[in-house]
PyMOL Python script that loads the backbone (N, CA, C, O; Angstrom):
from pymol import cmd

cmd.read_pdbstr("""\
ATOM      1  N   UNK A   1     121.829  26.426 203.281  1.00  0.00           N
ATOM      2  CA  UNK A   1     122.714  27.560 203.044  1.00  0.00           C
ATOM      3  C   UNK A   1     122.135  28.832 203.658  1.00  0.00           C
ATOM      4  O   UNK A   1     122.816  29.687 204.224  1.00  0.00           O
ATOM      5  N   UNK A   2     120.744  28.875 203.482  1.00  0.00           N
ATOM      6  CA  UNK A   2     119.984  30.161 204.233  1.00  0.00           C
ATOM      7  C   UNK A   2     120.312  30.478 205.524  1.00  0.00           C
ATOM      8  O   UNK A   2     120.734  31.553 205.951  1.00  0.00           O
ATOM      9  N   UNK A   3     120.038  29.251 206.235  1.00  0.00           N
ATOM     10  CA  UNK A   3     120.351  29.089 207.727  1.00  0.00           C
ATOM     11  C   UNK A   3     121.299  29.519 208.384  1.00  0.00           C
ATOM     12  O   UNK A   3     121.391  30.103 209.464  1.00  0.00           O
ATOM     13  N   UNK A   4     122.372  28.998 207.237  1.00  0.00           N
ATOM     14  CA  UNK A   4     123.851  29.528 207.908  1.00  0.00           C
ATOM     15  C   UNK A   4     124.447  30.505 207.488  1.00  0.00           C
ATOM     16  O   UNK A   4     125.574  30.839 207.855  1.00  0.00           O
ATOM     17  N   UNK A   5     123.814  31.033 206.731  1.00  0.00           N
ATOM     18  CA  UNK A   5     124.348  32.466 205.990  1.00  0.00           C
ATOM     19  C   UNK A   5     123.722  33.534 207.017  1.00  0.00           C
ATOM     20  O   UNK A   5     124.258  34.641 206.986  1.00  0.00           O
ATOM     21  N   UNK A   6     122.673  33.357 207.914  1.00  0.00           N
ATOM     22  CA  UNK A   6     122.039  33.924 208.975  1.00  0.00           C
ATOM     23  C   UNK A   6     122.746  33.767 210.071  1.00  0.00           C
ATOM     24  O   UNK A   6     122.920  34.810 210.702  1.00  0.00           O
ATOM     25  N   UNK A   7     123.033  33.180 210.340  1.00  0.00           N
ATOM     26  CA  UNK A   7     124.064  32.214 211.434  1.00  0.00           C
ATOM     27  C   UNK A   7     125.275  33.182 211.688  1.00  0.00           C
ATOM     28  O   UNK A   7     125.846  33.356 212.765  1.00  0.00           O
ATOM     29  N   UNK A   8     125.626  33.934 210.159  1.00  0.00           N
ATOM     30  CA  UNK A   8     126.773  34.739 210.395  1.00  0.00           C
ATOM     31  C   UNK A   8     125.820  35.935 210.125  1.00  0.00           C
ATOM     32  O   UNK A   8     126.044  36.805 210.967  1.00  0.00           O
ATOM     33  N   UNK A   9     125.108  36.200 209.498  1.00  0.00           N
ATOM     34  CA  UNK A   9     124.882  37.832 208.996  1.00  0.00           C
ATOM     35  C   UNK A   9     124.425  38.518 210.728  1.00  0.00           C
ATOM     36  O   UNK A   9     124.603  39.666 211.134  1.00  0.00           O
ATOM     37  N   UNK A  10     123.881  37.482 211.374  1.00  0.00           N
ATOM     38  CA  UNK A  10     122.751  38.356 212.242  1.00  0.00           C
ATOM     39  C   UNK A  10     123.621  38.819 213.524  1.00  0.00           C
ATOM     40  O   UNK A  10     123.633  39.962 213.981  1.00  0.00           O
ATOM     41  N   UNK A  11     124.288  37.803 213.976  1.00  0.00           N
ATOM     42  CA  UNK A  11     125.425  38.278 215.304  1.00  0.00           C
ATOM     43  C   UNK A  11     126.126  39.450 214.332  1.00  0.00           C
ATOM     44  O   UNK A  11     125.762  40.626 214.343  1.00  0.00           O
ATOM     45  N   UNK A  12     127.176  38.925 213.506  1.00  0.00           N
ATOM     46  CA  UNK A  12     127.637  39.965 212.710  1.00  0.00           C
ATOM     47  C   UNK A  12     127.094  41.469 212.532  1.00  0.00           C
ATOM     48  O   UNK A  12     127.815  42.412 212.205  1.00  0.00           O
ATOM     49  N   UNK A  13     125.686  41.556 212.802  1.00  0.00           N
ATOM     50  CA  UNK A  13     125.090  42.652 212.259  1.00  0.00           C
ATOM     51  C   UNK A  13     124.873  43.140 214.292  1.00  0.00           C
ATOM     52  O   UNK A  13     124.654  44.336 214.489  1.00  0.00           O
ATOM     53  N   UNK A  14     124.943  42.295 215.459  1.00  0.00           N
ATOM     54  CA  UNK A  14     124.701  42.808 216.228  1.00  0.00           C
ATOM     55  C   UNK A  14     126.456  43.636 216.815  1.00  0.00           C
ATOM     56  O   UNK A  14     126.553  44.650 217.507  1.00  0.00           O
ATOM     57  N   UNK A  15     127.209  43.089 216.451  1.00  0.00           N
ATOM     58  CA  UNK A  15     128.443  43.357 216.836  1.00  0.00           C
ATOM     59  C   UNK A  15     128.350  44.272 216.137  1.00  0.00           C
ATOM     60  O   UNK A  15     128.730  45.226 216.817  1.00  0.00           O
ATOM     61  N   UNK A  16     127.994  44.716 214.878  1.00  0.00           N
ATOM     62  CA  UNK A  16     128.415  45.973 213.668  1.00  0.00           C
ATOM     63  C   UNK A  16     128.051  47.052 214.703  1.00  0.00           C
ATOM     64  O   UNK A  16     128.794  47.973 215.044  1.00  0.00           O
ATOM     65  N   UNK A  17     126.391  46.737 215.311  1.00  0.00           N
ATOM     66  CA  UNK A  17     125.821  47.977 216.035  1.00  0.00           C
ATOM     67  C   UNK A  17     126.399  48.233 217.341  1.00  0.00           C
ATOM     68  O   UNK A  17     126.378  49.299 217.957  1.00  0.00           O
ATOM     69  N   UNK A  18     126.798  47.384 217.609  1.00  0.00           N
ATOM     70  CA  UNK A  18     127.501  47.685 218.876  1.00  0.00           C
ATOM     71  C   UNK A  18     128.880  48.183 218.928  1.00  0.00           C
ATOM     72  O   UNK A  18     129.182  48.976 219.820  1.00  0.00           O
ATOM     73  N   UNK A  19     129.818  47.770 217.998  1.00  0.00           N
ATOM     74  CA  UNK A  19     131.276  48.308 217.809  1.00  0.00           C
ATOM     75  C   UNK A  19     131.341  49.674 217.472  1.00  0.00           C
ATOM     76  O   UNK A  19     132.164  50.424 217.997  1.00  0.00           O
ATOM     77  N   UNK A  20     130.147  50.214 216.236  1.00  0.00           N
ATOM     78  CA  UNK A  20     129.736  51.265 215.734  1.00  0.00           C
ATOM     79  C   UNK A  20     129.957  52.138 217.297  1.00  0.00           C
ATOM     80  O   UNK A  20     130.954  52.744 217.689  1.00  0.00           O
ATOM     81  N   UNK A  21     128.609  51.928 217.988  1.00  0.00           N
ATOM     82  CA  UNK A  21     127.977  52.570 219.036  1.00  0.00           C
ATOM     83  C   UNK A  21     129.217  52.824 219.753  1.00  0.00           C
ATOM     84  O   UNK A  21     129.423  53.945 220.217  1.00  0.00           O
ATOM     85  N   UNK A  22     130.196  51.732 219.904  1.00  0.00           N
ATOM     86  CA  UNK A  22     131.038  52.107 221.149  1.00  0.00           C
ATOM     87  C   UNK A  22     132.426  53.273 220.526  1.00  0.00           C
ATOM     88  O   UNK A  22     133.032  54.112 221.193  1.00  0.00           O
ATOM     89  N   UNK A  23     132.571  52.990 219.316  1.00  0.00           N
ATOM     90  CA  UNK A  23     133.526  53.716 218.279  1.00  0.00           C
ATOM     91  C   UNK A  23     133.250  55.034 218.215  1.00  0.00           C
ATOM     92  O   UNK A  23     134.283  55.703 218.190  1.00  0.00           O
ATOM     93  N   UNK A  24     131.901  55.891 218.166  1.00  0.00           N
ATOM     94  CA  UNK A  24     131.858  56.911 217.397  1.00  0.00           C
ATOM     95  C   UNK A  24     131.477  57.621 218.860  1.00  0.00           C
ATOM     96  O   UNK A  24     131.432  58.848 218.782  1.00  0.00           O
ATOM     97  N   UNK A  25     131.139  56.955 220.445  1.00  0.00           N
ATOM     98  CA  UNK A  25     130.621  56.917 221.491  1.00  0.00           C
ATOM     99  C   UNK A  25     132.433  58.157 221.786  1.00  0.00           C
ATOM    100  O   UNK A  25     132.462  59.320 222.188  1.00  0.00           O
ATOM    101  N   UNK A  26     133.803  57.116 221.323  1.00  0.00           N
ATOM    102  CA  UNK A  26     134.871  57.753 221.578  1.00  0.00           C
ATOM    103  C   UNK A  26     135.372  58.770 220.274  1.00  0.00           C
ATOM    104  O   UNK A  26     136.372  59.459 220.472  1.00  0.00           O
ATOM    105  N   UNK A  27     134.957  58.823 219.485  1.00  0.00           N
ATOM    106  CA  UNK A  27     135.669  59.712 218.350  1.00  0.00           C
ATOM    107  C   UNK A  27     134.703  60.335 217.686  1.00  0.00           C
ATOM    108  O   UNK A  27     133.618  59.805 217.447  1.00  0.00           O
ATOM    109  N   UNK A  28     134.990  61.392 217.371  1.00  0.00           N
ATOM    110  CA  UNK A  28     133.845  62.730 216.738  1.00  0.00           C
ATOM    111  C   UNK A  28     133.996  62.326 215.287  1.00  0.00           C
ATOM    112  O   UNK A  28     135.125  61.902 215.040  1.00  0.00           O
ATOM    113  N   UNK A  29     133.189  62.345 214.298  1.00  0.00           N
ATOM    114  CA  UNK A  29     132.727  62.035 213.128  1.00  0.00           C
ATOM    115  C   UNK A  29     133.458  63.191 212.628  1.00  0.00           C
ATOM    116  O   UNK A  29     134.389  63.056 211.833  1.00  0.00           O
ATOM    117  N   UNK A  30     133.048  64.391 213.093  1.00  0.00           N
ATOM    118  CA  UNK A  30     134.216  65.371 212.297  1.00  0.00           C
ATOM    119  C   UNK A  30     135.635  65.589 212.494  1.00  0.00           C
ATOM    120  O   UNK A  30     136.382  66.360 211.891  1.00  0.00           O
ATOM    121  N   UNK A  31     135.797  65.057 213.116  1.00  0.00           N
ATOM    122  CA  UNK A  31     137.754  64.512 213.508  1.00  0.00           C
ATOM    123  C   UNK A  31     138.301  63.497 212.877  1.00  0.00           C
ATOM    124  O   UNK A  31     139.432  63.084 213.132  1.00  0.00           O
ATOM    125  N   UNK A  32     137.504  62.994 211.962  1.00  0.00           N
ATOM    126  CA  UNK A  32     138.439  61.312 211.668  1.00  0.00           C
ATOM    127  C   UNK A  32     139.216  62.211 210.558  1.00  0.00           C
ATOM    128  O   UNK A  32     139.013  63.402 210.323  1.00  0.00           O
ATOM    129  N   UNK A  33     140.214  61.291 209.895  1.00  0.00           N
ATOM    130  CA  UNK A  33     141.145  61.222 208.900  1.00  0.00           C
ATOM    131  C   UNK A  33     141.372  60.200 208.451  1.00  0.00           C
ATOM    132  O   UNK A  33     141.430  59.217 209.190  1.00  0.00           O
ATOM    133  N   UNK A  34     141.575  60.097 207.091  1.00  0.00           N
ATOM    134  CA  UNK A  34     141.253  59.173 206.179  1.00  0.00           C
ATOM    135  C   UNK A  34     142.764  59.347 205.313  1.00  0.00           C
ATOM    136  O   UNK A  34     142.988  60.376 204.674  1.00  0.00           O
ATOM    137  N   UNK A  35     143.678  58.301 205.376  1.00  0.00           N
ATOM    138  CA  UNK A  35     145.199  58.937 204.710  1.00  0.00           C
ATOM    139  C   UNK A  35     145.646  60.218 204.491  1.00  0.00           C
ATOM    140  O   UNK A  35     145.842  60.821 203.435  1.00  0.00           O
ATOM    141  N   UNK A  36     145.806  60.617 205.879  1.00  0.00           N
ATOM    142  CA  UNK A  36     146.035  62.154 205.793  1.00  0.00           C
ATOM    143  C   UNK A  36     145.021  63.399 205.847  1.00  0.00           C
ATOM    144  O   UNK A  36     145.295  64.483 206.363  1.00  0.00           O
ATOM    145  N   UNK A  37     144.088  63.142 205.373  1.00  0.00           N
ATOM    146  CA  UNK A  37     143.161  64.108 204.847  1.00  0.00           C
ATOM    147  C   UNK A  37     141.803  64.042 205.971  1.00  0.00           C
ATOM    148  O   UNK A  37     141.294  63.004 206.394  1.00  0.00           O
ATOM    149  N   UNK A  38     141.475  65.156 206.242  1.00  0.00           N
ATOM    150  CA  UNK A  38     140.012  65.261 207.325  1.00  0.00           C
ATOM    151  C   UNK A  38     138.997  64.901 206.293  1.00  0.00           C
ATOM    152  O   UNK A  38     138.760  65.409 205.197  1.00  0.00           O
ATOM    153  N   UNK A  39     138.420  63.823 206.969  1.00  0.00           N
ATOM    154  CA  UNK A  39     136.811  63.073 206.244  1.00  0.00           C
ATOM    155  C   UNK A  39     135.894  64.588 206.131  1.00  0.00           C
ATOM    156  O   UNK A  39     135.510  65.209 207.121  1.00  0.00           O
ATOM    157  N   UNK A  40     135.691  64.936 204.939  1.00  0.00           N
ATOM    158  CA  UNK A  40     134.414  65.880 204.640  1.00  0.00           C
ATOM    159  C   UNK A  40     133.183  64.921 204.359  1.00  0.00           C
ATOM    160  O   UNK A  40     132.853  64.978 203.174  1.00  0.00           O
ATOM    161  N   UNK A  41     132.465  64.114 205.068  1.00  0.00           N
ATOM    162  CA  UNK A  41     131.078  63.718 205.206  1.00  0.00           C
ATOM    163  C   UNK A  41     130.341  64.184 206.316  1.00  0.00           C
ATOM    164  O   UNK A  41     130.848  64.439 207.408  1.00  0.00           O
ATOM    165  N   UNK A  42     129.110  64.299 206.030  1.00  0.00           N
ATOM    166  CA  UNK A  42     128.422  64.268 207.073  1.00  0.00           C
ATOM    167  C   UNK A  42     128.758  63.208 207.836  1.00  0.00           C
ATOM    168  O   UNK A  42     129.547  62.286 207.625  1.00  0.00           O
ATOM    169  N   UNK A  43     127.900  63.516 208.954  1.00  0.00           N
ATOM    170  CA  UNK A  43     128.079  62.513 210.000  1.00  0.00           C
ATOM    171  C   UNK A  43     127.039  61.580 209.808  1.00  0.00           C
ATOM    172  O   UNK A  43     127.032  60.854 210.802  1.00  0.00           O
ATOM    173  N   UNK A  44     126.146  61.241 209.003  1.00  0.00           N
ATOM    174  CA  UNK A  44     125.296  60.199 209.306  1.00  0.00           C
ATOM    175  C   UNK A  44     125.787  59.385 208.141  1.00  0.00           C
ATOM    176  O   UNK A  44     125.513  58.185 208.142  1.00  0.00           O
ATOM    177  N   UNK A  45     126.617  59.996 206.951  1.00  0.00           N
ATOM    178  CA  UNK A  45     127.315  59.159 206.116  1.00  0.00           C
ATOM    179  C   UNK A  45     128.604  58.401 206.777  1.00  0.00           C
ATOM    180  O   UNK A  45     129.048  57.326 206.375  1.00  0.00           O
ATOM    181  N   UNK A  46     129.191  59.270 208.017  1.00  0.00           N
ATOM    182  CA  UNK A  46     130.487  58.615 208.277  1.00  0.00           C
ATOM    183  C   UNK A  46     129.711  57.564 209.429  1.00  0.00           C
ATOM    184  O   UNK A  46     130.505  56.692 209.780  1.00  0.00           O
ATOM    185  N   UNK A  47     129.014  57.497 209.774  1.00  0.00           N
ATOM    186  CA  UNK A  47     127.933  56.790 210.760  1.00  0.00           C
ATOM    187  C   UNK A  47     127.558  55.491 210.248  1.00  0.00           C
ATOM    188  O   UNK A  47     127.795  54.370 210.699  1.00  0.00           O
ATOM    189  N   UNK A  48     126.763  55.956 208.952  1.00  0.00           N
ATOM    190  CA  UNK A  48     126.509  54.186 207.982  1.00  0.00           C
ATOM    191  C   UNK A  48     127.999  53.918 207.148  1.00  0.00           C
ATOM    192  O   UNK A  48     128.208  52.866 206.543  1.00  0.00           O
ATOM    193  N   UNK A  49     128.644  54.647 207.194  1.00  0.00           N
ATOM    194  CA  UNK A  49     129.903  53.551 206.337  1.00  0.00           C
ATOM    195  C   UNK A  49     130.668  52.847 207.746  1.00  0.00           C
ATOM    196  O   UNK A  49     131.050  51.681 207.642  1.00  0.00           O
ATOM    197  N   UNK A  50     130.827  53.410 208.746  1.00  0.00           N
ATOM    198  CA  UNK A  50     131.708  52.789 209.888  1.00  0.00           C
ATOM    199  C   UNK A  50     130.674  51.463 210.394  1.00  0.00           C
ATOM    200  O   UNK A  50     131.060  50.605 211.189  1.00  0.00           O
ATOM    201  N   UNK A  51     129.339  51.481 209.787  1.00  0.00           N
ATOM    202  CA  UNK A  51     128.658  50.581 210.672  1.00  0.00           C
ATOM    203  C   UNK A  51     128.861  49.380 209.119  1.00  0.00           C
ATOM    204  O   UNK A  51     128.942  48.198 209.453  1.00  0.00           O
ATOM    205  N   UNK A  52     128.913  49.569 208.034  1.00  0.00           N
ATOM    206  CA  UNK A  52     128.642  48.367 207.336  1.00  0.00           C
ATOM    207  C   UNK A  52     130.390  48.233 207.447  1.00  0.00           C
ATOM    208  O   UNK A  52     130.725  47.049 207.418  1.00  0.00           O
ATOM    209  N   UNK A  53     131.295  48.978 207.540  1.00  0.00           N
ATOM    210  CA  UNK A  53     132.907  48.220 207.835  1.00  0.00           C
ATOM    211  C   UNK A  53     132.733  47.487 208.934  1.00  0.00           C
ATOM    212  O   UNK A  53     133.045  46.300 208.831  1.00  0.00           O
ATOM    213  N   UNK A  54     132.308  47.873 209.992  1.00  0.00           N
ATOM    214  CA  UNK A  54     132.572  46.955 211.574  1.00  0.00           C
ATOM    215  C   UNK A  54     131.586  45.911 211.158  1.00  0.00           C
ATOM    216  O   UNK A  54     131.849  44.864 211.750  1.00  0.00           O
ATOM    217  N   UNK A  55     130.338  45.769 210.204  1.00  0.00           N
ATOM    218  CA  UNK A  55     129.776  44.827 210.106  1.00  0.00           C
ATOM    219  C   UNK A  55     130.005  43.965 209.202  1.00  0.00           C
ATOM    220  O   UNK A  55     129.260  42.986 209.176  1.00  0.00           O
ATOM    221  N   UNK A  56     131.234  44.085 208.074  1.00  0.00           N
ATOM    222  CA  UNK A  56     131.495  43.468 207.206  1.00  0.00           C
ATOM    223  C   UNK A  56     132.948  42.649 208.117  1.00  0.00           C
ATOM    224  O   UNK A  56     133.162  41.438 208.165  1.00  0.00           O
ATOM    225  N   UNK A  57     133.569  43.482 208.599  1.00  0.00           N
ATOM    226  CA  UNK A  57     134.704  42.964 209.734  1.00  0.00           C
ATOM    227  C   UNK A  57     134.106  41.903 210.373  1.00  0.00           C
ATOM    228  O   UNK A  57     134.489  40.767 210.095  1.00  0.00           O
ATOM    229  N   UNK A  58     133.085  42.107 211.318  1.00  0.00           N
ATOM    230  CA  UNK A  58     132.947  40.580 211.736  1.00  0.00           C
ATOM    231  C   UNK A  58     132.189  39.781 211.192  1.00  0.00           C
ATOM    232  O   UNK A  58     132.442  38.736 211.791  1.00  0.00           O
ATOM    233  N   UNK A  59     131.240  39.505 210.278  1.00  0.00           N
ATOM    234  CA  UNK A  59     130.633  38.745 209.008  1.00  0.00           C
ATOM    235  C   UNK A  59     131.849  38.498 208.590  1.00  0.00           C
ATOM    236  O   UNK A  59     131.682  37.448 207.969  1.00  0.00           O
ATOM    237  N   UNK A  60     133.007  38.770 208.509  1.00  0.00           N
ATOM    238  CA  UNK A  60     134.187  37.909 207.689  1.00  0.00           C
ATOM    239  C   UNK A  60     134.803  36.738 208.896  1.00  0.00           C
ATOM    240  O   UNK A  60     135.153  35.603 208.571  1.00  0.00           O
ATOM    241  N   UNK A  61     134.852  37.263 210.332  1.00  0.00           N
ATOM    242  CA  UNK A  61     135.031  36.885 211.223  1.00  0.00           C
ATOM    243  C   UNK A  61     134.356  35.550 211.513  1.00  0.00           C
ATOM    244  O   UNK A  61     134.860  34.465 211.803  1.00  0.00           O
ATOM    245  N   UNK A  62     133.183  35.883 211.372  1.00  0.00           N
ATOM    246  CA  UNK A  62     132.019  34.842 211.699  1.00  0.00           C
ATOM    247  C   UNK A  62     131.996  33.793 210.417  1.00  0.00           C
ATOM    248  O   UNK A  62     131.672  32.644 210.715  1.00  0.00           O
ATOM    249  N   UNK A  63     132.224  33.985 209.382  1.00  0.00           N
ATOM    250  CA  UNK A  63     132.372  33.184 208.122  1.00  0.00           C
ATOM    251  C   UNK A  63     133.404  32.553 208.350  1.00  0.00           C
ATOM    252  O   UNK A  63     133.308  31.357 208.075  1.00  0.00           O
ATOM    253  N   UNK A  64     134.677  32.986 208.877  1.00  0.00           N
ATOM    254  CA  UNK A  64     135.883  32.456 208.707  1.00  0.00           C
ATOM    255  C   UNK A  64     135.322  31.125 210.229  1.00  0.00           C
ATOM    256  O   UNK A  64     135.385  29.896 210.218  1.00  0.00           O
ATOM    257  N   UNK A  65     135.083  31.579 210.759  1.00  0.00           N
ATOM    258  CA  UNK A  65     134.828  30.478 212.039  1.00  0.00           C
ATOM    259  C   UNK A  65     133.483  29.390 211.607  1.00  0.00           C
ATOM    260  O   UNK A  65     133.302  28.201 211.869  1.00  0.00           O
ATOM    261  N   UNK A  66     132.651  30.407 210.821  1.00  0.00           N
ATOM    262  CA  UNK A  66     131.443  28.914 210.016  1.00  0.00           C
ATOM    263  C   UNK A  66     132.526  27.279 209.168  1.00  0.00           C
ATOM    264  O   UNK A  66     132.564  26.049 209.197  1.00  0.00           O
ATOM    265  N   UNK A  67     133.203  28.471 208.526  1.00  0.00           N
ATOM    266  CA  UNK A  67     134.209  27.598 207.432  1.00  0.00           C
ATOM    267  C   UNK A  67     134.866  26.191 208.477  1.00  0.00           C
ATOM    268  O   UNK A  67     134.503  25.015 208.502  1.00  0.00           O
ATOM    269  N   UNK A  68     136.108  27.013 209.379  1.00  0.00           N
ATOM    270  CA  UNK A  68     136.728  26.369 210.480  1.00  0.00           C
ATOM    271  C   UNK A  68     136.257  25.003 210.774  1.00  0.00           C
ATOM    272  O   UNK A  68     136.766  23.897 210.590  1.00  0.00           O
ATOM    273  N   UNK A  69     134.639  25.568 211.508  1.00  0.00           N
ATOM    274  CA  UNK A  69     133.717  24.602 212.191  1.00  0.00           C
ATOM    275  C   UNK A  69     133.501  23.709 211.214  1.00  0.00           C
ATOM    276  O   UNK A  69     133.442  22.533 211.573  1.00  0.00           O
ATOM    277  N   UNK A  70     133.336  24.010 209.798  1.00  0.00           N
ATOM    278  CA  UNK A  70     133.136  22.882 208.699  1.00  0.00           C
ATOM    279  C   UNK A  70     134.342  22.047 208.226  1.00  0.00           C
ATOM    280  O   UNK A  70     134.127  20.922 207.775  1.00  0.00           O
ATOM    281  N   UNK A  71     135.412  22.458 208.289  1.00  0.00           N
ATOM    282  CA  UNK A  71     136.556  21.896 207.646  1.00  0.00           C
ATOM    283  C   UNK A  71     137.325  20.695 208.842  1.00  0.00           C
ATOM    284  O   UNK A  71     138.348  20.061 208.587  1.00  0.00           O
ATOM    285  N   UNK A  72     136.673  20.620 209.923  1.00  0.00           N
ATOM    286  CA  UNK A  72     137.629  20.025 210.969  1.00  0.00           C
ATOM    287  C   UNK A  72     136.825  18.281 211.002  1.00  0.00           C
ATOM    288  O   UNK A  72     137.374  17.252 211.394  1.00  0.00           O
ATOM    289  N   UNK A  73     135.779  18.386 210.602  1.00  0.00           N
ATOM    290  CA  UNK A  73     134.834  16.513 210.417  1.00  0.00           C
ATOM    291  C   UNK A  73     135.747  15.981 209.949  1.00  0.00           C
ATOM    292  O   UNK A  73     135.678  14.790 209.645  1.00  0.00           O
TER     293      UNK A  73
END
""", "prot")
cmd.dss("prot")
cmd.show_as("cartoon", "prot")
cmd.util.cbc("prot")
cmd.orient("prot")
């Protein structure tokens, strides 16, 4: 279970840094909006929450394709 729980966390966690990087690369941290309303965080808070969403996004991604790969034997 260790193995493969790594299997997804670690790509998952390289895509987080990289989607992050390329995301915030195009949009200013003090420009986002959040249902209407301008995000009042700092930027290194809107920085680590966009990186554990893009990293929880594909860790679901990567789980859903661990599962897949298991369900088809």
């Amino acid at each position: 279970m260790g193995k493969q729980l790594m299997w997804i966390l670690w790509p998952s966690f390289l895509v987080g840094g990289i989607a992050v990087g390329v995301f915030f690369t195009l949009i200013d941290p003090q420009e986002l909006y959040l249902l209407g309303q301008p995000v009042h965080w700092s930027p290194t808070a809107v920085y680590s929450t966009g990186f554990f969403l893009f990293w929880a996004v594909a860790a679901a991604s990567s789980a859903l394709t661990s599962y897949l790969r298991h369900t088809e034997k």
